[in-house]
N, CA, C and O atoms as CSV, one atom per row, in Angstrom:
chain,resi,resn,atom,element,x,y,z
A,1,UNK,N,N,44.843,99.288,127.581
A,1,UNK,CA,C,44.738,100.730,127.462
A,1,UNK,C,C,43.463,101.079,126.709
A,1,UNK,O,O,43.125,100.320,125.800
A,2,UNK,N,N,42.699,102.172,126.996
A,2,UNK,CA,C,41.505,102.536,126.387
A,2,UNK,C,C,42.126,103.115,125.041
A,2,UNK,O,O,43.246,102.865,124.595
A,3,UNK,N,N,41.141,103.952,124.486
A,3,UNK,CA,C,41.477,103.798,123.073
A,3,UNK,C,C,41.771,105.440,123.261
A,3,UNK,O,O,42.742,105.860,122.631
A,4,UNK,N,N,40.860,106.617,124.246
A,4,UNK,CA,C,41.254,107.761,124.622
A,4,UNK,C,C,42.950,107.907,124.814
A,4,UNK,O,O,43.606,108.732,124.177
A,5,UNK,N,N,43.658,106.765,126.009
A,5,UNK,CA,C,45.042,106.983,126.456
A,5,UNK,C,C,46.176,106.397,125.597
A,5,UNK,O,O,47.384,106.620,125.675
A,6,UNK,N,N,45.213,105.258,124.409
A,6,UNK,CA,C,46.529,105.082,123.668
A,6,UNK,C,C,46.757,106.094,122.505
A,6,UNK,O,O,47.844,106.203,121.938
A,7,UNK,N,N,45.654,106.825,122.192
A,7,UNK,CA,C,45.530,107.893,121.570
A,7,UNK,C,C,46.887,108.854,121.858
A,7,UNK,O,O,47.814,109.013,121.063
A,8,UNK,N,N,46.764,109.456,123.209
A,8,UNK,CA,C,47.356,110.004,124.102
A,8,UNK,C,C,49.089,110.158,124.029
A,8,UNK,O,O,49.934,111.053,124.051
A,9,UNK,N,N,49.009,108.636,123.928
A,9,UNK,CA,C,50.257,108.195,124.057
A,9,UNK,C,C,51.103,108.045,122.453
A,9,UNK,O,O,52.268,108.250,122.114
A,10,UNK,N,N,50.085,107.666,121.843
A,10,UNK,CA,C,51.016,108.090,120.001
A,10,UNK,C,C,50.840,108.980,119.843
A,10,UNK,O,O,51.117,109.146,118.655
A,11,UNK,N,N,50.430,110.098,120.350
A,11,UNK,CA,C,50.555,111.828,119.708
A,11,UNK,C,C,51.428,111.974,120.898
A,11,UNK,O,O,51.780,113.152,120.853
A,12,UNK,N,N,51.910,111.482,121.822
A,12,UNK,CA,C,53.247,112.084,122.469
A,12,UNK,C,C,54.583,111.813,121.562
A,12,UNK,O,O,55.503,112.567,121.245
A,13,UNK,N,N,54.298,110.309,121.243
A,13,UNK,CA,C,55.347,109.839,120.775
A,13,UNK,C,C,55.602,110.368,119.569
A,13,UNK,O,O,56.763,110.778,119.573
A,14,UNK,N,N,55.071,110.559,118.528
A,14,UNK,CA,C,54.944,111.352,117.155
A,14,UNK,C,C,55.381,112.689,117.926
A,14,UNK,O,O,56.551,112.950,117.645
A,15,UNK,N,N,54.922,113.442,118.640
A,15,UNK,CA,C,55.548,114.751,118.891
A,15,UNK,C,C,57.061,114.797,119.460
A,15,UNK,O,O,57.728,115.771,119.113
A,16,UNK,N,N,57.609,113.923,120.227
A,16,UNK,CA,C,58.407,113.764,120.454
A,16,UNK,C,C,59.615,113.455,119.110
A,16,UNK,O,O,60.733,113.971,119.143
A,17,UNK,N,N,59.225,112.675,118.145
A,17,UNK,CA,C,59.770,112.065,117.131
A,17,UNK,C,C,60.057,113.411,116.666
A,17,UNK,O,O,61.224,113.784,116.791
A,18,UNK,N,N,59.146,114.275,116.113
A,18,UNK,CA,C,59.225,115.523,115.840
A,18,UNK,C,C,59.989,116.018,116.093
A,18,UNK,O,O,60.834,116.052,115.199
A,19,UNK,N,N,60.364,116.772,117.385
A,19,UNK,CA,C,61.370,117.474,118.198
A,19,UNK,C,C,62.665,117.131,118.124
A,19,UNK,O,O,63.582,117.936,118.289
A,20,UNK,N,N,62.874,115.372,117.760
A,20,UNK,CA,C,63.874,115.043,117.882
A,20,UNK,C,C,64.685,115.462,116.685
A,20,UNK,O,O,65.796,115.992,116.663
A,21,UNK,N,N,63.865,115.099,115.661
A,21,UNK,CA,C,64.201,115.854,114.377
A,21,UNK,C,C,64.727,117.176,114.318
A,21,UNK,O,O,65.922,117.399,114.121
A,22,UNK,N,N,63.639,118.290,114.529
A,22,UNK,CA,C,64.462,119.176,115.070
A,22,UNK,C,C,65.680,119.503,115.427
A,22,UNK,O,O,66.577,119.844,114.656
A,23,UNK,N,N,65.767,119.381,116.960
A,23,UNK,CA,C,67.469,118.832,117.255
A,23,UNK,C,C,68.053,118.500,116.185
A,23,UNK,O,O,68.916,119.112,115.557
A,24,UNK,N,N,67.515,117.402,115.956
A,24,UNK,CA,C,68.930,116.839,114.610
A,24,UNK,C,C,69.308,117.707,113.428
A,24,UNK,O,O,70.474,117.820,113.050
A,25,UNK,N,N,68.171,118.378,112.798
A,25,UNK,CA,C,68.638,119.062,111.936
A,25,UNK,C,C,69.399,120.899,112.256
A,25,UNK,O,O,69.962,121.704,111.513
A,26,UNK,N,N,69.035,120.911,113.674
A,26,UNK,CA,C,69.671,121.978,114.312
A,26,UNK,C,C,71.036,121.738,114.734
A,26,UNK,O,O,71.575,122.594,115.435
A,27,UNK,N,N,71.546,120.897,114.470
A,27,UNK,CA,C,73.248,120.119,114.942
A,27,UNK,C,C,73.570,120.485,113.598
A,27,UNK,O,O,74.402,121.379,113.440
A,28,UNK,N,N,72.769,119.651,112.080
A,28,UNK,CA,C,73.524,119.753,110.938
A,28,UNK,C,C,74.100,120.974,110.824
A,28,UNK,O,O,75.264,121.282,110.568
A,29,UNK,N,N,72.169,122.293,111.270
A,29,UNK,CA,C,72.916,123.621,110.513
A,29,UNK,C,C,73.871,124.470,111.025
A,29,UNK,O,O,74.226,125.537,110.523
A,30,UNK,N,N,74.453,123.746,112.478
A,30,UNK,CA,C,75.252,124.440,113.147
A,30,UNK,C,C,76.284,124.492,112.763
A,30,UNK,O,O,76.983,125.346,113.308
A,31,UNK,N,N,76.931,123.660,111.670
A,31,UNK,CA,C,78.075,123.326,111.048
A,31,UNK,C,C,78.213,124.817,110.063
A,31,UNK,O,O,79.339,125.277,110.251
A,32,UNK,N,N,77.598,125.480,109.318
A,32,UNK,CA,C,77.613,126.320,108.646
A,32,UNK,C,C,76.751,127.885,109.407
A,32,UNK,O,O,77.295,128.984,109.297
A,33,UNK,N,N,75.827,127.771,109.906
A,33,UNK,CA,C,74.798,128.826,110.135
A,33,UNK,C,C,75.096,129.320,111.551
A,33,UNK,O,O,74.825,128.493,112.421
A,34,UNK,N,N,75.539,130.358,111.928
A,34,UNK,CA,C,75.925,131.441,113.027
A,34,UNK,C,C,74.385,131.205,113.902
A,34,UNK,O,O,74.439,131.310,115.127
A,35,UNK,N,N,73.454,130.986,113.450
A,35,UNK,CA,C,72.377,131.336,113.899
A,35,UNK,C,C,71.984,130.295,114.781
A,35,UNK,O,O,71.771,130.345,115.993
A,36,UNK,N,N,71.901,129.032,113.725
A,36,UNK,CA,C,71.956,127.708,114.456
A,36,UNK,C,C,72.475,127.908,115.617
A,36,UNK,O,O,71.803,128.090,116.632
A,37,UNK,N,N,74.166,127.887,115.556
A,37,UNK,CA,C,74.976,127.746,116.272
A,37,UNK,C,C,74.430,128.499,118.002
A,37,UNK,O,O,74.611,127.850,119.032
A,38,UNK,N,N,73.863,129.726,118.017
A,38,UNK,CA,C,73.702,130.786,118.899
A,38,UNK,C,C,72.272,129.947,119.319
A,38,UNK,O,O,72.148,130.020,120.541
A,39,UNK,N,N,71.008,129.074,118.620
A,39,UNK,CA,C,70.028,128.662,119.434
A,39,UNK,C,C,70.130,127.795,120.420
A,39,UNK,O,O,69.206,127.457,121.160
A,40,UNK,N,N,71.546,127.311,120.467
A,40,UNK,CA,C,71.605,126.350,121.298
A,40,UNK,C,C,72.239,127.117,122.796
A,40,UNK,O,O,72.094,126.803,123.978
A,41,UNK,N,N,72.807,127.969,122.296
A,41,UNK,CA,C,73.466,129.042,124.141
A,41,UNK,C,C,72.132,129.646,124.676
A,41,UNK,O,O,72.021,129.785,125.894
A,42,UNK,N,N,71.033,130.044,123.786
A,42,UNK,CA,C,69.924,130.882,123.971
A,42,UNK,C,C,69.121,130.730,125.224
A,42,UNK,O,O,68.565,129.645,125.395
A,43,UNK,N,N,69.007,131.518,125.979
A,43,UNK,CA,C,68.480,131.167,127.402
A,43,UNK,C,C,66.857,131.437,127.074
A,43,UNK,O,O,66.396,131.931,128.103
A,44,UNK,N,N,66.012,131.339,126.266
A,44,UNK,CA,C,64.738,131.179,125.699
A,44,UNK,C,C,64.194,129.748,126.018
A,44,UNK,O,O,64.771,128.742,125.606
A,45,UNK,N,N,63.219,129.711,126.664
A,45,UNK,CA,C,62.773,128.577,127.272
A,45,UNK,C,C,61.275,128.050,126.795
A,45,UNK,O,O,60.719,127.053,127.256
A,46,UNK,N,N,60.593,129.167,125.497
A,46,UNK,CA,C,59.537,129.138,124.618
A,46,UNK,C,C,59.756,127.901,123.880
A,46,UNK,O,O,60.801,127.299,123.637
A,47,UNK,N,N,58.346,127.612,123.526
A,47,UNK,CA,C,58.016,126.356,123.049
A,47,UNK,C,C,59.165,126.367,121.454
A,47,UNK,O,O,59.276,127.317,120.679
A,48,UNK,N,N,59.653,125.440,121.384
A,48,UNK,CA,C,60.318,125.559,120.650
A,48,UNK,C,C,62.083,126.143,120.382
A,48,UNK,O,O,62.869,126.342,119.455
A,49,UNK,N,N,62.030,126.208,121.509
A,49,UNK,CA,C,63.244,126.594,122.005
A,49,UNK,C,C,64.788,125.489,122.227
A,49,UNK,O,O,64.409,124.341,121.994
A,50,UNK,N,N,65.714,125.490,122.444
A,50,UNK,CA,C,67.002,124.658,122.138
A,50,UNK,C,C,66.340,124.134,123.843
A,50,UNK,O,O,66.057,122.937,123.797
A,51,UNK,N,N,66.087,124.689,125.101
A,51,UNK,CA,C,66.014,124.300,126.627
A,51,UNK,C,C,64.804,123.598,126.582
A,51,UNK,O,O,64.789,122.563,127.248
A,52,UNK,N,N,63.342,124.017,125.706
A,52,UNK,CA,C,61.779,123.440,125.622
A,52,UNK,C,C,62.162,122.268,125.203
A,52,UNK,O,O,61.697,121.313,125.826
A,53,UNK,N,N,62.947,122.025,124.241
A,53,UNK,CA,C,63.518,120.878,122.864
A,53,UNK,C,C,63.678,119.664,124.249
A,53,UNK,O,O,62.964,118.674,124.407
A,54,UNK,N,N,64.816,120.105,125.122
A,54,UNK,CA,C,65.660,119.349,125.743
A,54,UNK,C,C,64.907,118.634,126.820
A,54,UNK,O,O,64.838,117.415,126.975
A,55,UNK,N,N,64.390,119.511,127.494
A,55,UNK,CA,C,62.965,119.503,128.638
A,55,UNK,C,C,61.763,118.524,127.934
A,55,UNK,O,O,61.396,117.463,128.440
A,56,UNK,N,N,61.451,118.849,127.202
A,56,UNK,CA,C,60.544,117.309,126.357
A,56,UNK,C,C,61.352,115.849,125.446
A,56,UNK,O,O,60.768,114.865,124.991
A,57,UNK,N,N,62.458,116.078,125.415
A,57,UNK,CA,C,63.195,114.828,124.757
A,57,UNK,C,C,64.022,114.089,126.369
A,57,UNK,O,O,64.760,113.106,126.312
A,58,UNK,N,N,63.618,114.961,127.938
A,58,UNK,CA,C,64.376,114.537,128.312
A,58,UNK,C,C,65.933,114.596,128.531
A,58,UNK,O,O,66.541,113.850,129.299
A,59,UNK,N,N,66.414,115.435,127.869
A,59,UNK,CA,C,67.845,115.308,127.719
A,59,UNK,C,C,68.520,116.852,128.830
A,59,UNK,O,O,68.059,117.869,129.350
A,60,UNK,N,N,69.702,116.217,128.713
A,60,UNK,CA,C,70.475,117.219,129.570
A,60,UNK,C,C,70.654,118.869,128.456
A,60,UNK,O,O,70.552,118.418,127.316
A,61,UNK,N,N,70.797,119.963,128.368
A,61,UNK,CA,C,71.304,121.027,127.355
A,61,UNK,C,C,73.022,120.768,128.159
A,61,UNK,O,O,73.855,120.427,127.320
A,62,UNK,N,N,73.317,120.834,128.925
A,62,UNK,CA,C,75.126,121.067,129.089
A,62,UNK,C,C,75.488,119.641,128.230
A,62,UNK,O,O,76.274,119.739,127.288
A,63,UNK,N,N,75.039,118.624,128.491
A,63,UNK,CA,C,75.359,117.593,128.051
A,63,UNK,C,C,75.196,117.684,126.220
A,63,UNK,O,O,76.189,117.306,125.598
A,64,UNK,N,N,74.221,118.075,125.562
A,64,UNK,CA,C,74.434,118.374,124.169
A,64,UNK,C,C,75.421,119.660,123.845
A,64,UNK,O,O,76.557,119.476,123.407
A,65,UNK,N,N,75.028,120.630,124.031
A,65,UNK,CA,C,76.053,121.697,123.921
A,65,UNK,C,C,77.742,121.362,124.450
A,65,UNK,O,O,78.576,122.263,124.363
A,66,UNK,N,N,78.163,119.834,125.053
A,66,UNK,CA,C,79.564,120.338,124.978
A,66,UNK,C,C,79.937,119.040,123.954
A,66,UNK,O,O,81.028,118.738,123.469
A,67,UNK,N,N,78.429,118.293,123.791
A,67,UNK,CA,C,78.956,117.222,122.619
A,67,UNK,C,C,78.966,118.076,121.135
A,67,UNK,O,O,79.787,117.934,120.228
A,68,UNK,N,N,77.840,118.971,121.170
A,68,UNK,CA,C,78.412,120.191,119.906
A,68,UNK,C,C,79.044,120.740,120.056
A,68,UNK,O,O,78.955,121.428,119.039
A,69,UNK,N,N,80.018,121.241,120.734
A,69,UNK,CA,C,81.100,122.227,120.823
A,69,UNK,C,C,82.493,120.768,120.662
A,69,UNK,O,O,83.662,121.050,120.926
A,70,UNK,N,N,82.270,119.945,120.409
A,70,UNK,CA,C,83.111,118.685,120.141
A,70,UNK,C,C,83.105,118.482,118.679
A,70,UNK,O,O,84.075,118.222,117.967
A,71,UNK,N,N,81.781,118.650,118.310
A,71,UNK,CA,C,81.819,118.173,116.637
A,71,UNK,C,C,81.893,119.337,115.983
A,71,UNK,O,O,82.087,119.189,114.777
A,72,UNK,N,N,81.799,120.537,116.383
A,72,UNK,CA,C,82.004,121.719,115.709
A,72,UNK,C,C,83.693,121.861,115.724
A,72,UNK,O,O,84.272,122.645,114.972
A,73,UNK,N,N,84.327,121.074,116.595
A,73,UNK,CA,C,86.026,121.646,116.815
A,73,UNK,C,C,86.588,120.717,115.952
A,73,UNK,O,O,87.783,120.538,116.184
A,74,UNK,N,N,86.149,120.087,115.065
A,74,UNK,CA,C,86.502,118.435,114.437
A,74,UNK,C,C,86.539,119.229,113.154
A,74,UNK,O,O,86.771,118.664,112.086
């Protein structure tokens, strides 16, 4: 790999790491915070968003939202 694309490729991965974080600490505050709780139904698809989050980590949103609606009923 040149030194341009591995560049490339650890500022994806660091951004990604990022996001994931995110998420994670957006699960904790859902346990207490109304607000939390509501970014994840939010049909907002802006950078930074619960659907942007999901769309760059890859992941399903029905598939997290009914594993949080599992740990929120616990």
């Amino acid at each position: 790999m040149g030194d341009g694309v591995f560049y490339i490729y650890r500022m994806e991965k660091t951004c990604k790491r990022l996001w994931h974080a995110v998420l994670e600490q957006a699960i904790k505050d859902a346990h207490w915070d109304v607000a939390a709780r509501a970014w994840f139904w939010s049909k907002n698809q802006g950078i930074g968003s619960f659907l942007w989050i999901c769309s760059v980590l890859g992941l399903s949103p029905e598939l997290i939202r009914r594993l949080l609606a599992k740990i929120l009923e616990e």
